[in-house]
BAGU-286060 format. One record per residue (C-alpha): residue in one letter; x negated, y negated, z negated. Coordinates in steps of 0.25 Angstrom, whole numbers, padded with zeros to 4 digits, always signed. Layout:
BEGIN
AXYZ/...
***
This chain:
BEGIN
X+0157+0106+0286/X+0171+0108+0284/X+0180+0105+0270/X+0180+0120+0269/X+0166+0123+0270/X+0164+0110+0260/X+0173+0117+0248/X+0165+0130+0252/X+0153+0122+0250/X+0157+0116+0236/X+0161+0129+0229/X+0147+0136+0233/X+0140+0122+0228/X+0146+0123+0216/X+0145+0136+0213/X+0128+0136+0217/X+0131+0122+0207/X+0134+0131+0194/X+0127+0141+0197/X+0114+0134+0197/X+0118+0125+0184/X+0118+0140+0176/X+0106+0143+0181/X+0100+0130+0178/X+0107+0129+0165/X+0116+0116+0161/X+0105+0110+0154/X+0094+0111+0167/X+0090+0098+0171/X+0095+0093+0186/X+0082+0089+0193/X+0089+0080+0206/X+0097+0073+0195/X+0087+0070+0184/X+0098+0067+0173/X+0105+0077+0173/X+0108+0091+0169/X+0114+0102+0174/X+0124+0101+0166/X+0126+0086+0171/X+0124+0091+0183/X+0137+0101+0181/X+0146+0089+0175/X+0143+0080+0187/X+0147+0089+0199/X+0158+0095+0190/X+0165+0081+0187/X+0163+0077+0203/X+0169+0090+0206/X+0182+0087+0197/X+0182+0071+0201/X+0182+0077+0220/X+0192+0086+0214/X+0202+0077+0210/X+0200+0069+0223/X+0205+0079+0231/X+0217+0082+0220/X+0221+0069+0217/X+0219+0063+0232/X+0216+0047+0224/X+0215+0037+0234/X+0200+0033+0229/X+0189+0041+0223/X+0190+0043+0209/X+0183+0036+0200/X+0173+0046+0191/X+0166+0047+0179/X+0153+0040+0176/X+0140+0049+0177/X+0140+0048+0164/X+0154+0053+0160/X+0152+0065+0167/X+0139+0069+0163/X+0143+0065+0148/X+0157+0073+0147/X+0165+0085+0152/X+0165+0099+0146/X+0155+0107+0138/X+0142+0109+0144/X+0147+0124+0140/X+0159+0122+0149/X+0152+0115+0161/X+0149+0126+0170/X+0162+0130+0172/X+0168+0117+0172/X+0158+0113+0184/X+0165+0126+0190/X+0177+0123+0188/X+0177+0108+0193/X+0169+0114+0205/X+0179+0125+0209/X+0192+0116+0207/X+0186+0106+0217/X+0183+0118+0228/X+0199+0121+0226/X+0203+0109+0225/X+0196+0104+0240/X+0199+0118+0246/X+0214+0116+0243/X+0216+0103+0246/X+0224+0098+0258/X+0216+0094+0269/X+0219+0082+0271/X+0218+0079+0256/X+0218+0062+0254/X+0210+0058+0244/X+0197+0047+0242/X+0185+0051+0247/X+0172+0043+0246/X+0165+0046+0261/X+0172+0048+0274/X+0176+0063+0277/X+0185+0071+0289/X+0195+0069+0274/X+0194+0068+0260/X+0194+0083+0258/X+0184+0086+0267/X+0175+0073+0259/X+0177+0079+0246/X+0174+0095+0250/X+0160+0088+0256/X+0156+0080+0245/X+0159+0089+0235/X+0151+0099+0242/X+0139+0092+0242/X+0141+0085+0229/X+0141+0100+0223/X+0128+0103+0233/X+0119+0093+0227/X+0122+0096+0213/X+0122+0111+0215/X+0106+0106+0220/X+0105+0100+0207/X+0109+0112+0200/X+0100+0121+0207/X+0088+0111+0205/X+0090+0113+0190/X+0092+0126+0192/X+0077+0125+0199/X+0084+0130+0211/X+0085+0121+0225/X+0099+0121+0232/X+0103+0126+0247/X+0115+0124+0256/X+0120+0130+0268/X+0114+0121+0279/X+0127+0115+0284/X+0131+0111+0271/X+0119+0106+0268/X+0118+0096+0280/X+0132+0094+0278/X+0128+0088+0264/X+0116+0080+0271/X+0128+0074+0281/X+0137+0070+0270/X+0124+0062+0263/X+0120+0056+0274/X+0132+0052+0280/X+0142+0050+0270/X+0135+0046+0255/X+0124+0037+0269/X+0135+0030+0272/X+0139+0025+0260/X+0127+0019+0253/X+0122+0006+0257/X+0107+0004+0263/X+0097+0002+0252/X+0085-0003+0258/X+0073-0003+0251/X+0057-0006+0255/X+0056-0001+0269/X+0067+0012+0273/X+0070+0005+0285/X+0074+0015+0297/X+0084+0028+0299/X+0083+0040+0290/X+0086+0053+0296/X+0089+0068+0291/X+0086+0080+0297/X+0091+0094+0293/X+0082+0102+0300/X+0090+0115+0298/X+0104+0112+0304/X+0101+0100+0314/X+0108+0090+0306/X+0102+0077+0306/X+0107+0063+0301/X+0101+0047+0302/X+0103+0035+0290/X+0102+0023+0298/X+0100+0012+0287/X+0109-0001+0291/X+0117-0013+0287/X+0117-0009+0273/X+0120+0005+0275/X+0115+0019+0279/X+0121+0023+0292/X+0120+0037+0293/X+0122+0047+0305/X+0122+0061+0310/X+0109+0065+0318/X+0103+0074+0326/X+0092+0082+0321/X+0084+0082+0334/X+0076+0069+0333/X+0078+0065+0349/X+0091+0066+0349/X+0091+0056+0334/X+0096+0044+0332/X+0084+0032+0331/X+0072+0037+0324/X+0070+0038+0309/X+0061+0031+0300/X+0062+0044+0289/X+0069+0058+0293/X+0070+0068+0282/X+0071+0082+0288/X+0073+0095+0281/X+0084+0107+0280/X+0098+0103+0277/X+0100+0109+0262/X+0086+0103+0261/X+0090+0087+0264/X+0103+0089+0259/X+0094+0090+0245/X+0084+0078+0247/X+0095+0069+0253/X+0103+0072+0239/X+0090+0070+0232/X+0089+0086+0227/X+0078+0089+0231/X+0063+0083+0236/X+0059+0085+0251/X+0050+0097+0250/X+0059+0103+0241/X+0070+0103+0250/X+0061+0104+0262/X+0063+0089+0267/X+0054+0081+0276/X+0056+0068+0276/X+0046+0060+0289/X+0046+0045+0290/X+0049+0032+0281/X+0053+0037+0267/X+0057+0024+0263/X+0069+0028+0275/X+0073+0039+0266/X+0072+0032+0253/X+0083+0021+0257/X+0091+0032+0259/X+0088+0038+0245/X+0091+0025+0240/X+0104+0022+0247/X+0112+0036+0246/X+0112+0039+0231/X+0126+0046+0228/X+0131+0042+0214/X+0142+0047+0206/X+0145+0034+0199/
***
């Protein structure tokens, strides 16, 4: 996808974002992230929107170093205020990426064609997920546009992958592979030296890389959930064949973080 297609991407996001926190109300509980509510839900991605903003404005040399969890959650505006301050943090950031220079240089945290082009994609998807958790509380399940969605899979796989170290437990030995049935994409996690080593694939098993010991399959919007943890396999129409220990190691290894 390109940086354009990114922003467009994030302004819908956040848009569905509030629009299903009213429905659910500020006081719903979020049922992929058990502590929180909506309204927590609603500070979070506010406060991450504000600190990718001022990357791209202030150009520092180094990611800034945020709040805690607890900071974010505990302070801000009046729940009163929230709704409009999530807006408004999420529209600024939109600007901010569509009127930036192209080659903008600034610290990103994962390797990108440029740091614009990083920040527009992850903040894309950062908004994706939690527009997911705010339909959930909602009692709603979310769906993207099949390119986005395998777009967000590639960024998982391939970028947050990369950076975790391999955390082997009992068993999990072998190759996981992901299938997105619907737009032919396909990836591979080969578990090695420590790390994850991850790869684009084919999705036509003879023309794959070395087999897979589990291979979770399903339509793109629906993996892009389960690999984010959002929503269970029959709910987001997943089948998962082979070793499940393959694909706990994973689950184990790639945990995204804020602090």
């Amino acid at each position: 996808m390109e940086i354009a297609e990114h922003i467009d991407a994030l302004r819908r996001e956040g848009d569905l974002l509030a629009d299903a926190a009213v429905r659910a109300g500020l006081a719903a509980a979020v049922p992929p992230c058990p502590s929180w509510l909506v309204k927590d839900l609603l500070r979070h991605t506010g406060y991450v929107h504000r600190w990718a903003t001022r990357h791209i404005a202030e150009c520092p040399g180094q990611i800034i170093a945020g709040s805690s969890e607890a900071e974010i959650l505990g302070g801000g505006v009046p729940d009163a205020d929230l709704l409009a301050w999530f807006r408004d943090g999420h529209a600024a950031l939109a600007q901010t990426l569509a009127a930036a220079d192209p080659a903008v240089q600034c610290a990103t945290f994962m390797p990108a064609p440029s740091p614009l082009a990083f920040w527009a994609r992850r903040q894309a998807h950062e908004t994706a997920v939690h527009r997911a958790d705010a339909e959930s509380a909602a009692g709603a399940t979310a769906e993207y546009p099949l390119a986005f969605a395998a777009d967000g899979i590639d960024e998982l796989i391939t970028g947050f992958g990369r950076r975790r170290k391999y955390q082997p437990g009992t068993g999990g030995g072998g190759n996981l592979r992901v299938v997105a049935a619907d737009t032919g994409d396909a990836w591979s996690v080969e578990p090695r030296e420590g790390r994850l080593h991850p790869r684009r694939d084919t999705a036509d098993p003879a023309d794959a890389g070395p087999s897979a010991a589990c291979t979770v399959t399903g339509p793109a919007s629906g993996v892009y959930l389960y690999l984010w943890n959002r929503a269970d396999a029959p709910r987001a129409g997943v089948t998962v064949t082979g070793d499940p220990a393959v694909l706990a190691v994973w689950q184990a290894s790639v945990k995204v973080r804020w602090d």
